[in-house]
C-alpha positions as CSV (number, residue, x, y, z in Angstrom):
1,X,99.2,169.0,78.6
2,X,102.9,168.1,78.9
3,X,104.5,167.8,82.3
4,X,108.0,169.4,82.7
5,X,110.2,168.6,85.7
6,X,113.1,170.8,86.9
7,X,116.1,170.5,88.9
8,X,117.0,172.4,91.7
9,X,117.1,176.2,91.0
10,X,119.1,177.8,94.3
11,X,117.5,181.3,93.1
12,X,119.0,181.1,89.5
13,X,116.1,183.5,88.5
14,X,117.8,184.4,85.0
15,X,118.1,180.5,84.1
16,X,114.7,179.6,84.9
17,X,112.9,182.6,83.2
18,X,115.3,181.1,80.2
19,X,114.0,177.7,81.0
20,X,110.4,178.9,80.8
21,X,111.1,180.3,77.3
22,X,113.0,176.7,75.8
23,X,110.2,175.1,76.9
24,X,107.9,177.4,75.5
25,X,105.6,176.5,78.9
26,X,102.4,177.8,78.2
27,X,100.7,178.1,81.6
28,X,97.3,177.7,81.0
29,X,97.9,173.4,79.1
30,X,101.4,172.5,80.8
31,X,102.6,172.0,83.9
32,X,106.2,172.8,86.0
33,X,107.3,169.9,88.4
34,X,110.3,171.3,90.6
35,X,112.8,169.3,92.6
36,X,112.4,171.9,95.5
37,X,115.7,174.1,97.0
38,X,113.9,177.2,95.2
39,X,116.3,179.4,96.9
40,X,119.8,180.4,98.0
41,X,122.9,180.1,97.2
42,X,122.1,181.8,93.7
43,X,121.8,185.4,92.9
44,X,118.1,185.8,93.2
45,X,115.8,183.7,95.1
46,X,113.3,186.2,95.9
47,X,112.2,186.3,92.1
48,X,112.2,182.5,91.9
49,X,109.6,182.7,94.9
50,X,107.7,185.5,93.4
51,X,107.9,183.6,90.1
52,X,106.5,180.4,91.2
53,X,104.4,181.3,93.4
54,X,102.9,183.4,90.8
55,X,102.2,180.7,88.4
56,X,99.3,179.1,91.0
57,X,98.6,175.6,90.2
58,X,100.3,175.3,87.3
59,X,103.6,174.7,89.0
60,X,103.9,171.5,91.4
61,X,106.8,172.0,94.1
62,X,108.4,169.7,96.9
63,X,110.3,171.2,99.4
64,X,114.3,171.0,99.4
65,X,116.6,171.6,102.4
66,X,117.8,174.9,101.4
67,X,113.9,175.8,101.7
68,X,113.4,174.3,104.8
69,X,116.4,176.7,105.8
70,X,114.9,179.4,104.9
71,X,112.0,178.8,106.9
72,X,113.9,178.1,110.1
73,X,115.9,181.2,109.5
74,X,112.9,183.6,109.1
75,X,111.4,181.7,112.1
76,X,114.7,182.7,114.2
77,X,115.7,179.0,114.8
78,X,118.6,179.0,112.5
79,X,121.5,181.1,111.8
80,X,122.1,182.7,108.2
81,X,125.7,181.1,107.1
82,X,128.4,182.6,105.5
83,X,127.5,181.6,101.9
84,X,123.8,181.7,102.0
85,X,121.9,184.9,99.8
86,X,118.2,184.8,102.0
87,X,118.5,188.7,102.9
88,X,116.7,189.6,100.2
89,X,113.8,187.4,100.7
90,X,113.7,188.4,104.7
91,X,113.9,191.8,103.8
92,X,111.1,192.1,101.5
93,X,107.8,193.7,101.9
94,X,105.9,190.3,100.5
95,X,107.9,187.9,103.1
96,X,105.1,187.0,105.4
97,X,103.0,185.8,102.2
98,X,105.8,183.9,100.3
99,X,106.9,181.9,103.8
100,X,103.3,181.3,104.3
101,X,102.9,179.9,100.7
102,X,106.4,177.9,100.5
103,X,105.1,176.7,104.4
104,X,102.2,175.2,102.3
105,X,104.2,173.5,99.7
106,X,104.3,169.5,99.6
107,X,107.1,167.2,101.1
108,X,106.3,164.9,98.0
109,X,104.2,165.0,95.2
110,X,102.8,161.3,93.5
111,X,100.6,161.2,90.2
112,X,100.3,158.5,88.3
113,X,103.4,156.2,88.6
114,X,105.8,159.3,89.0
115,X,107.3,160.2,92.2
116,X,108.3,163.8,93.2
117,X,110.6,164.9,95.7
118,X,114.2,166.6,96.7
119,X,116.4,164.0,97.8
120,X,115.1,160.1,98.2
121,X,113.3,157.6,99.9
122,X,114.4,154.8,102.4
123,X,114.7,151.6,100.8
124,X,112.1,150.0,103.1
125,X,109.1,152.5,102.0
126,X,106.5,152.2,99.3
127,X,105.2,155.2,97.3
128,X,102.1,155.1,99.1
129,X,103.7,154.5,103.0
130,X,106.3,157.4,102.0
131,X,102.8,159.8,101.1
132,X,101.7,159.1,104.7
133,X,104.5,159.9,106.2
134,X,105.5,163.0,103.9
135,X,101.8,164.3,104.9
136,X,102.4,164.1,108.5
137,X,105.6,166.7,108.2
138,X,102.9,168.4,105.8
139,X,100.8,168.7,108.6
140,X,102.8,169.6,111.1
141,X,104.6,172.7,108.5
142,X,101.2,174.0,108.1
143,X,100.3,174.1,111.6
144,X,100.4,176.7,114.6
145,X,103.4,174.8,116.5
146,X,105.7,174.8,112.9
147,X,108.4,176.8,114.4
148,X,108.9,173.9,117.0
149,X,109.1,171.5,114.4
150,X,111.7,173.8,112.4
151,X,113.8,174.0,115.4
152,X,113.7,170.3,116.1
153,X,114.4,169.1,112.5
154,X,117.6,169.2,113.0
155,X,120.4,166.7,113.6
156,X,121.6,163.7,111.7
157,X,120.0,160.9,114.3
158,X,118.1,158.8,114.6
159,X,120.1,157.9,111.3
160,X,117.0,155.2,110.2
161,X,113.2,154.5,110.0
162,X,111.9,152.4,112.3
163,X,107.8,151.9,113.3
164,X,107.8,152.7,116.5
165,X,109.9,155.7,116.4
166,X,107.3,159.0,117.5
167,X,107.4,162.6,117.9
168,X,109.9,164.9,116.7
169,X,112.9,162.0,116.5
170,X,109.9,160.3,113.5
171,X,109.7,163.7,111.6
172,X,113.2,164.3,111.6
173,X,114.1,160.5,109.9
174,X,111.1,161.5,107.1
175,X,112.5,164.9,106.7
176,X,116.0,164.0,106.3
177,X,115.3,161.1,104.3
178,X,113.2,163.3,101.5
179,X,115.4,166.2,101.5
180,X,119.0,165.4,103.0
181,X,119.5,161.8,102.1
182,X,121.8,160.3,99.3
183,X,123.0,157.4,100.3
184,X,121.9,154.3,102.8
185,X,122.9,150.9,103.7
186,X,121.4,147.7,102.7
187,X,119.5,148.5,106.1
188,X,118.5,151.8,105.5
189,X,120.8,153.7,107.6
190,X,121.5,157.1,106.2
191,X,124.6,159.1,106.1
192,X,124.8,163.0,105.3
193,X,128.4,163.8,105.3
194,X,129.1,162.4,101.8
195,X,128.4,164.6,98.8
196,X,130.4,163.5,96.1
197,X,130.5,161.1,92.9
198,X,128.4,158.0,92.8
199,X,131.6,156.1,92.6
200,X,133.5,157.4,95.7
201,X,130.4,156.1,98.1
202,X,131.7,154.8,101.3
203,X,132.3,151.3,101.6
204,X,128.9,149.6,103.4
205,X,127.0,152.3,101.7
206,X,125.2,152.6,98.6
207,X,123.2,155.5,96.5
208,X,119.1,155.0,98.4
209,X,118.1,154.3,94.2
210,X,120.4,151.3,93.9
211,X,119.3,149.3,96.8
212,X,118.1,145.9,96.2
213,X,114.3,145.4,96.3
214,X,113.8,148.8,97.5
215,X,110.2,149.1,97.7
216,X,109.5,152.1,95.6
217,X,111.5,150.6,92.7
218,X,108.0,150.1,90.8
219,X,108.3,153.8,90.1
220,X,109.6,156.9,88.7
221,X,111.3,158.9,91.1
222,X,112.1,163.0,89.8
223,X,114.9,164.1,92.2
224,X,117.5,166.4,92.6
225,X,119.6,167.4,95.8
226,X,122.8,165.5,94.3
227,X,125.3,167.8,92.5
228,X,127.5,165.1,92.1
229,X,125.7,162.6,90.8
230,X,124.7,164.9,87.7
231,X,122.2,163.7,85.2
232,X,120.4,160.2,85.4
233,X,117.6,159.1,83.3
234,X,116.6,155.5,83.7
235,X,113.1,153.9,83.4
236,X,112.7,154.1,87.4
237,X,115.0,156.9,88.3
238,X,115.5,160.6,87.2
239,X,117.9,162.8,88.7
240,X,117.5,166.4,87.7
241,X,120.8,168.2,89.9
242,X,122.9,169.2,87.3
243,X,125.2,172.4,89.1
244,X,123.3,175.2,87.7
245,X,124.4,176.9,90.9
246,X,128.3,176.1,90.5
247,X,128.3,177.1,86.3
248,X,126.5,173.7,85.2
249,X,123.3,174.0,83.6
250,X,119.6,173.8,84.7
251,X,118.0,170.8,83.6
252,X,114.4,169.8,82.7
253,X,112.9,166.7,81.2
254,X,109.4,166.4,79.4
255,X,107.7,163.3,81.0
256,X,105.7,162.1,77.9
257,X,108.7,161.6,75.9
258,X,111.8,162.3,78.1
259,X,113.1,164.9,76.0
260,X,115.7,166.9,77.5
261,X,116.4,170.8,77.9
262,X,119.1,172.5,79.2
263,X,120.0,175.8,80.4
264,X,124.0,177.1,80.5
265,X,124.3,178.5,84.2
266,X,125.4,182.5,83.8
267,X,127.2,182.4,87.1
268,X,130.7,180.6,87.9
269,X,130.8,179.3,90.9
270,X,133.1,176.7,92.8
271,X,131.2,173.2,94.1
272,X,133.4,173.9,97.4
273,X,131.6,177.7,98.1
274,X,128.5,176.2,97.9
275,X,128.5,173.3,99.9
């Protein structure tokens, strides 16, 4: 069986059907791994969730912000923005399923020594503390009282982790960390307005993979979220954003032997319209 992970698609539908046929993925032996942010943005995210919901157990996904979004939207505790492309999905006869299964999806997927998941993880956390606390916004996004959760999740504070922190002020710190976050302090304090090149980080601030001693660093983290950073492939670190959505390509990596593939994005689009 070989294991393919995939950055974020943003309902590039063409690009990933393309993907599927580089790859060759066969769907009964192999298995998808993707980055989450399924949809919007691109031209077609209601095929991308038909798609992938479609393929059943043989495609793994975490969820992304954009997907998050969605939720909230369809749930009527968000607002559609100006540059966001959900009205097909909201309008379609299958929505109440696809929510329901994208509801379902994980926060953050571990096998092995490999680490799924959209955005990073807070210095301070191990792989296996970061699985609790993912499963408790698991919990709550598959439960009756969700759309109280999707309405509090938002908001930028408190801006880090801390034990005693409880209630909706603890799942917004997980969520943001897993799907928002790119960069932290020594101390773990997050920051969400920066979105640009690894190089331009703030002063105080550093990408969450390149903090000293951070305690996940005995893994492999599969990420994606960061545009900017583009393509990274180190022993502990793989970062899978590579702009399909603003005319970069869609990347995927095959885990046994960290072979590459790449996909040219069809549609030309600015970093600025979609951010």
């Amino acid at each position: 069986m070989a294991i393919y992970a995939v950055g974020d698609i943003q309902g590039c539908y063409h690009e990933l059907e393309q993907m599927l046929q580089l790859i060759q993925f066969d769907k009964k032996n192999d298995q998808l791994w993707l980055v989450g942010d399924l949809v919007n943005r691109g031209a077609d995210s209601l095929s991308v969730l038909r798609l992938v919901k479609s393929m059943g157990d043989s495609a793994i996904t975490v969820l992304g912000n954009h997907d998050l979004h969605l939720l909230a939207v369809a749930a009527g505790v968000a607002e559609l923005h100006h540059s966001d492309t959900l009205d097909e999905i909201l309008a379609a006869p299958d929505r109440d399923e696809l929510l329901n299964w994208l509801r379902h999806q994980r926060m953050l997927h571990v096998q092995g020594n490999y680490v799924l998941l959209h955005a990073g993880l807070l210095p301070e956390w191990s792989v296996q503390q970061a699985q609790q606390l993912a499963h408790e916004v698991e919990q709550v996004l598959r439960g009756a009282d969700y759309i109280t959760f999707l309405e509090k999740m938002y908001g930028n504070t408190p801006h880090q982790w801390g034990a005693s922190l409880k209630g909706y002020s603890r799942l917004r710190v997980i969520t943001n960390a897993l799907t928002r976050m790119r960069i932290c302090t020594l101390q773990g304090e997050m920051q969400f307005k920066f979105k640009g090149e690894s190089d331009d980080v703030p002063e105080g601030y550093l990408p969450w993979f390149d903090v000293p001693q951070r305690a996940s660093a005995d893994s492999i983290v599969i990420f994606g979220h960061w545009s900017a950073l583009s393509l990274i492939v180190k022993p502990n670190v793989i970062a899978l954003d590579t702009g399909c959505l603003w005319g970069g390509q869609l990347t995927a990596i095959r885990l046994d032997d960290r072979k590459l593939f790449q996909v040219k994005c069809t549609k030309q689009t600015t970093k600025k319209e979609w951010q």
